[in-house]
C-alpha positions as CSV (number, residue, x, y, z in Angstrom):
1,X,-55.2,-7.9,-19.2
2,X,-53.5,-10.0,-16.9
3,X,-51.0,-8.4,-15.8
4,X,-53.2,-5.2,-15.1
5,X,-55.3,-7.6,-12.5
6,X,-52.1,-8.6,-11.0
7,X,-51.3,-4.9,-10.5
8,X,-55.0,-5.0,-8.8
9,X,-54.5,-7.6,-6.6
10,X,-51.1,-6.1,-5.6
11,X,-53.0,-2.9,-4.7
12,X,-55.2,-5.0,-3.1
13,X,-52.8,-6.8,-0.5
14,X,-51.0,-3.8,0.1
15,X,-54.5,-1.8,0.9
16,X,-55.4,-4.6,3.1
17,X,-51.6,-4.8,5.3
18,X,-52.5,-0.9,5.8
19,X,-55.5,-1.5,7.3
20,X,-53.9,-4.6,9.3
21,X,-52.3,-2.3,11.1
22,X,-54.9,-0.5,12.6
23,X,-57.4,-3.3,13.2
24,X,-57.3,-6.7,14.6
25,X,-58.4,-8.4,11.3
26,X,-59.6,-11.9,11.9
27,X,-60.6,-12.8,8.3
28,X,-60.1,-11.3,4.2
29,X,-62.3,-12.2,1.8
30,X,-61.1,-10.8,-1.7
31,X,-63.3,-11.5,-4.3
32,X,-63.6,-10.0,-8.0
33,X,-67.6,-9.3,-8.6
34,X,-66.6,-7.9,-12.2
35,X,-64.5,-7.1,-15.0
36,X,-63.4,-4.2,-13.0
37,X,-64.9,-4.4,-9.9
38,X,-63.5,-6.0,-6.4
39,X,-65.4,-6.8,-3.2
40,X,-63.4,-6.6,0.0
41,X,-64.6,-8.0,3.2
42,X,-63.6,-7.6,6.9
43,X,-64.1,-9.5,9.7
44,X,-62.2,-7.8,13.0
45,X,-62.4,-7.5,16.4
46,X,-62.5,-3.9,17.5
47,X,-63.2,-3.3,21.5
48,X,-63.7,-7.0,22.6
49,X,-66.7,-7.4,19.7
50,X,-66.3,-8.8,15.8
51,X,-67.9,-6.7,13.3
52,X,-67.8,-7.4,9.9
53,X,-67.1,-4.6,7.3
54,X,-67.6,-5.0,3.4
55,X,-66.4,-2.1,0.5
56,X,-66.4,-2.0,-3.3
57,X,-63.9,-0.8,-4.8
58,X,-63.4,-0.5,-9.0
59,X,-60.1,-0.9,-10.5
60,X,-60.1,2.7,-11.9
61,X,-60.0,3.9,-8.4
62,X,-57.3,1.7,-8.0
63,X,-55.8,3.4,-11.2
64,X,-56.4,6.7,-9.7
65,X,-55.5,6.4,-6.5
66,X,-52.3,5.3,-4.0
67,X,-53.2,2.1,-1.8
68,X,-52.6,4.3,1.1
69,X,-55.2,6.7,0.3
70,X,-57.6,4.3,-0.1
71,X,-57.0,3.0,3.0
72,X,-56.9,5.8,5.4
73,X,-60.6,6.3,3.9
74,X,-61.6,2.3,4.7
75,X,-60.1,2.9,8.0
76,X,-61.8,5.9,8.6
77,X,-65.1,4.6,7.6
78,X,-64.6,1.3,9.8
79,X,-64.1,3.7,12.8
80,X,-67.2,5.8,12.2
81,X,-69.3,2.8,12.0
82,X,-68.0,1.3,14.7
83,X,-68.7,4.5,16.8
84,X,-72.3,3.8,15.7
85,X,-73.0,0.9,17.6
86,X,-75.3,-1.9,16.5
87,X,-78.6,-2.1,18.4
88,X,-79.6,-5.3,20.3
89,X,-77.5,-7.9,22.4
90,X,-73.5,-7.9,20.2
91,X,-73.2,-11.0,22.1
92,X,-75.9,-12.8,20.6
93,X,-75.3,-15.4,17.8
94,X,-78.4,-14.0,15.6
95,X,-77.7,-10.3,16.1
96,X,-77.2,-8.4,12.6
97,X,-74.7,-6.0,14.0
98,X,-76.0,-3.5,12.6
99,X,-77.6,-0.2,13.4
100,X,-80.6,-0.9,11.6
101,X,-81.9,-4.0,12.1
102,X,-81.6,-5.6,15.3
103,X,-81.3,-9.4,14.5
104,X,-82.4,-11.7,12.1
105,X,-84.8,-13.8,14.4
106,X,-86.4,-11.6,16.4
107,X,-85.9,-8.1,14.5
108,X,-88.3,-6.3,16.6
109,X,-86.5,-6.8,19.7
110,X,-86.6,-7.2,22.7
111,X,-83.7,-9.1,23.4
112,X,-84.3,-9.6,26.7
113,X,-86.8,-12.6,27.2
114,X,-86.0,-13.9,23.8
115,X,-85.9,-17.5,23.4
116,X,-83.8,-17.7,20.5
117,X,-81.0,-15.4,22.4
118,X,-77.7,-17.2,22.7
């Protein structure tokens, strides 16, 4: 059992240098959720603004798959969300970055006027 999450985490690294070479990754968070299931998150800078990116992936997909498949579909997916931009100020500590909710002070907006903008 070991060595088989070994082999994971080797999958893992090599997934994750793949993607480091399209993005500006600023921080990796690896962390096993379950017997067979791995949470990866993403903090990068894409086009002068951090974003944060998380994915799921289970060890029989690992099994299945070759790292670099896996990773031209992260990368793909990081690109298409980053083409849908997050709504409110990006520049604001308390923005969400996300296209759905704005912030997590003032979620209703507007930013402008806000006294918790920073």
């Amino acid at each position: 059992m070991k060595k088989q999450s070994r082999n994971t985490a080797l999958k893992i690294e090599k997934i994750i240098a793949i993607i480091a070479q399209s993005f500006d990754l600023r921080k990796v968070f690896i962390c096993k959720i379950a017997d067979s299931l791995w949470s990866l998150d993403f903090c990068c800078q894409v086009d002068n603004q951090i974003l944060d990116y998380s994915y799921w992936i289970y060890e029989i997909d690992l099994c299945d798959s070759r790292p670099d498949s896996i990773a031209d579909i992260i990368c793909y997916e990081m690109q298409e969300n980053h083409r849908q931009r997050p709504i409110g100020d990006i520049t604001c500590e308390f923005n969400a970055r996300s296209r759905y909710l704005r912030c997590t002070v003032n979620p209703n907006g507007p930013c402008e006027g806000c006294k918790f903008r920073e």
